[in-house]
C-alpha positions as CSV (number, residue, x, y, z in Angstrom):
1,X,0.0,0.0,0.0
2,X,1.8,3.3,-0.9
3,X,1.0,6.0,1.1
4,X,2.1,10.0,1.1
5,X,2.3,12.9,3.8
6,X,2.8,16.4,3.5
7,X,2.7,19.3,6.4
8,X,2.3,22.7,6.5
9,X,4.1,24.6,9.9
10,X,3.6,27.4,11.3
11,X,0.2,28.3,9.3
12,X,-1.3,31.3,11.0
13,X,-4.9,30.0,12.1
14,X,-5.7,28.1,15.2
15,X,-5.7,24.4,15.3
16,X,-9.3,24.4,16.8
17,X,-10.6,26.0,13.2
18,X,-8.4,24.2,11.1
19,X,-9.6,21.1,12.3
20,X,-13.3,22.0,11.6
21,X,-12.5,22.1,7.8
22,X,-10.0,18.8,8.1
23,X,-12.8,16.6,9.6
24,X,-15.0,17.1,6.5
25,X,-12.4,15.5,4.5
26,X,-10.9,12.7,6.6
27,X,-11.3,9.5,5.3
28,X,-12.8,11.1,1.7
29,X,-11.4,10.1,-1.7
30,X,-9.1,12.6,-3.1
31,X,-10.9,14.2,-5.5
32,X,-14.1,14.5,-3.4
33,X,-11.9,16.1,-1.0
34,X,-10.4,18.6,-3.1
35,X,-14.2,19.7,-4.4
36,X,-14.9,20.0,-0.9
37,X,-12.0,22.4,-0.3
38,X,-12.5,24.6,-3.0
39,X,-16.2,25.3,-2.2
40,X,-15.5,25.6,1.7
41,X,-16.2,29.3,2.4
42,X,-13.6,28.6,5.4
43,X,-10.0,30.8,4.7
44,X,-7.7,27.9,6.1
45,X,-9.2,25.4,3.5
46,X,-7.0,27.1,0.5
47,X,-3.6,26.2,3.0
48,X,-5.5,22.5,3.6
49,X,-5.8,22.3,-0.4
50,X,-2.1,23.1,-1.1
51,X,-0.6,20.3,1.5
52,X,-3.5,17.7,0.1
53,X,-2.1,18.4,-3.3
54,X,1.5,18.2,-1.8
55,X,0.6,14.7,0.1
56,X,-0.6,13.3,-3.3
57,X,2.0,14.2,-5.5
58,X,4.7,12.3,-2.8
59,X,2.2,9.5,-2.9
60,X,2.8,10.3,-6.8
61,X,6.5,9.9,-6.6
62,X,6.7,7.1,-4.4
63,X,7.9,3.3,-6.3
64,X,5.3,0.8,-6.5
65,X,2.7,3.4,-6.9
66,X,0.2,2.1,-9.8
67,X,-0.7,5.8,-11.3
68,X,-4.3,5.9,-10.3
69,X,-4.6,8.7,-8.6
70,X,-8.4,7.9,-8.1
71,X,-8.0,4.6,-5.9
72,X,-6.1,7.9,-2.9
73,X,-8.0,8.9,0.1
74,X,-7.2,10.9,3.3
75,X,-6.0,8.2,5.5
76,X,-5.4,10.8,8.1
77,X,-5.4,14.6,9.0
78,X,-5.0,16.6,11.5
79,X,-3.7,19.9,12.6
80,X,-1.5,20.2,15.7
81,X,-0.6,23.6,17.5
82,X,2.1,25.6,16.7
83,X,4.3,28.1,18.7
84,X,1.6,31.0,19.6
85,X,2.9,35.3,19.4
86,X,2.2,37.1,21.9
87,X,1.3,41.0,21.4
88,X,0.5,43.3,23.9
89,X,-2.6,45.8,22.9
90,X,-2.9,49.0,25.0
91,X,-6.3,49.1,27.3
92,X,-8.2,52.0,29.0
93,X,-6.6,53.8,32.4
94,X,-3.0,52.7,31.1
95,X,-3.6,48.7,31.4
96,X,-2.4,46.5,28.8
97,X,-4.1,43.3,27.1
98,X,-2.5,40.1,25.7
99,X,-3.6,39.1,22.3
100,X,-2.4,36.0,21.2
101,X,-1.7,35.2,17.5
102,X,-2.2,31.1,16.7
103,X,-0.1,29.2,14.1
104,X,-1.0,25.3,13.7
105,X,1.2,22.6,11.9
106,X,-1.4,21.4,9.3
107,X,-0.6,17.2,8.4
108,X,-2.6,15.5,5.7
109,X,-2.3,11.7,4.8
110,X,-3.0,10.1,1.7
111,X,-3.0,5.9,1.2
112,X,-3.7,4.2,-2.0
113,X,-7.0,1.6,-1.3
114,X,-6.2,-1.8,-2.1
115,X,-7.4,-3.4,-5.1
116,X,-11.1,-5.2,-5.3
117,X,-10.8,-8.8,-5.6
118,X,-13.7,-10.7,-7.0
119,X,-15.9,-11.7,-4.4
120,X,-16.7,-15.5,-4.1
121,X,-20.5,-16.6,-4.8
122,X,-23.2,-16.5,-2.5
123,X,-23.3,-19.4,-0.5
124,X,-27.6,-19.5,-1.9
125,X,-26.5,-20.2,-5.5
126,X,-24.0,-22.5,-4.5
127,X,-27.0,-24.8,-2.7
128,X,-29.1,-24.6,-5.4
129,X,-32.7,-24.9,-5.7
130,X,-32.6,-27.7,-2.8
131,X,-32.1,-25.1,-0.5
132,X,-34.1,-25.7,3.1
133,X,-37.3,-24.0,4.0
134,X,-36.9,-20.5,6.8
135,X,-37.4,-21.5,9.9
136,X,-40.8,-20.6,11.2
137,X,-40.6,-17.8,14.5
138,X,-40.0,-18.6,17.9
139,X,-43.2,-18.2,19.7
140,X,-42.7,-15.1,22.0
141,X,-42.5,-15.2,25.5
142,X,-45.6,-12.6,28.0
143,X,-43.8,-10.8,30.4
144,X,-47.4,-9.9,31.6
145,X,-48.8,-13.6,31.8
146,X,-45.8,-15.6,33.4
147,X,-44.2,-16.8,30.4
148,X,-45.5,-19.3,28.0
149,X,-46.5,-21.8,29.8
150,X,-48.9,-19.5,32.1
151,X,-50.6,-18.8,29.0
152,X,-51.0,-22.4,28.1
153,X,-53.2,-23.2,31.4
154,X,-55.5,-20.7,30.0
């Protein structure tokens, strides 16, 4: 199975968004993915769409890899947090407060699915027309009665 990785550091979002726009593609084939990303209205899915694209042309350059580009899909993605800046903002009556600027390390996963094998025949077909009747249903047990055989005496 060839697989390819790419990451982005120090991107300058927070991981908390980021991840909003990476869990609508985890586990998505490539392509569907990409679609996804270009119609997200989010600002961090144009960085997400660069390091996809990255991840799948490693994948790409990988030996072994059969050139099907359609049989990728995020195996995994996430966005971990990066080293945050801290700024100081003046406040009323000479007080001071902190703004912190985010960066996130974005990583995106691609694997190549396995082939389909054939699938053996149904077990039905194999029987033939001689297969055995369905089993009638169990007669069901009143809770209300005192089981089945309370119901018998009646």
């Amino acid at each position: 199975m060839i697989a390819g990785q790419a990451t982005a550091k120090y991107v300058r979002t927070s991981a908390q968004k980021a991840g909003l726009v990476l869990a609508l593609i985890r586990g998505g084939d490539v392509n569907q993915a990409l679609s996804a990303l270009q119609f997200s209205r989010k600002k961090i899915a144009r960085d997400i769409e660069k390091v996809l694209r990255s991840a799948i042309a490693n994948a790409q350059q990988k030996p072994g890899f059969s050139g099907d580009v359609e049989r990728l899909y995020v195996s995994a993605c996430y966005a971990d947090q990066g080293p945050s800046q801290k700024r100081v903002r003046p406040a009323p009556m000479g007080r001071a407060y902190r703004v912190v600027k985010r960066t996130a390390h974005l990583t995106v996963a691609v694997a190549e699915r396995p082939e389909k094998k054939a699938a053996p025949a149904p077990v039905e077909a194999a029987r033939g027309a001689g297969a055995a009747e369905p089993k009638a249903p169990r007669a069901r047990k009143s809770t209300k009665t005192g089981g089945a055989t309370a119901a018998k005496k009646k």
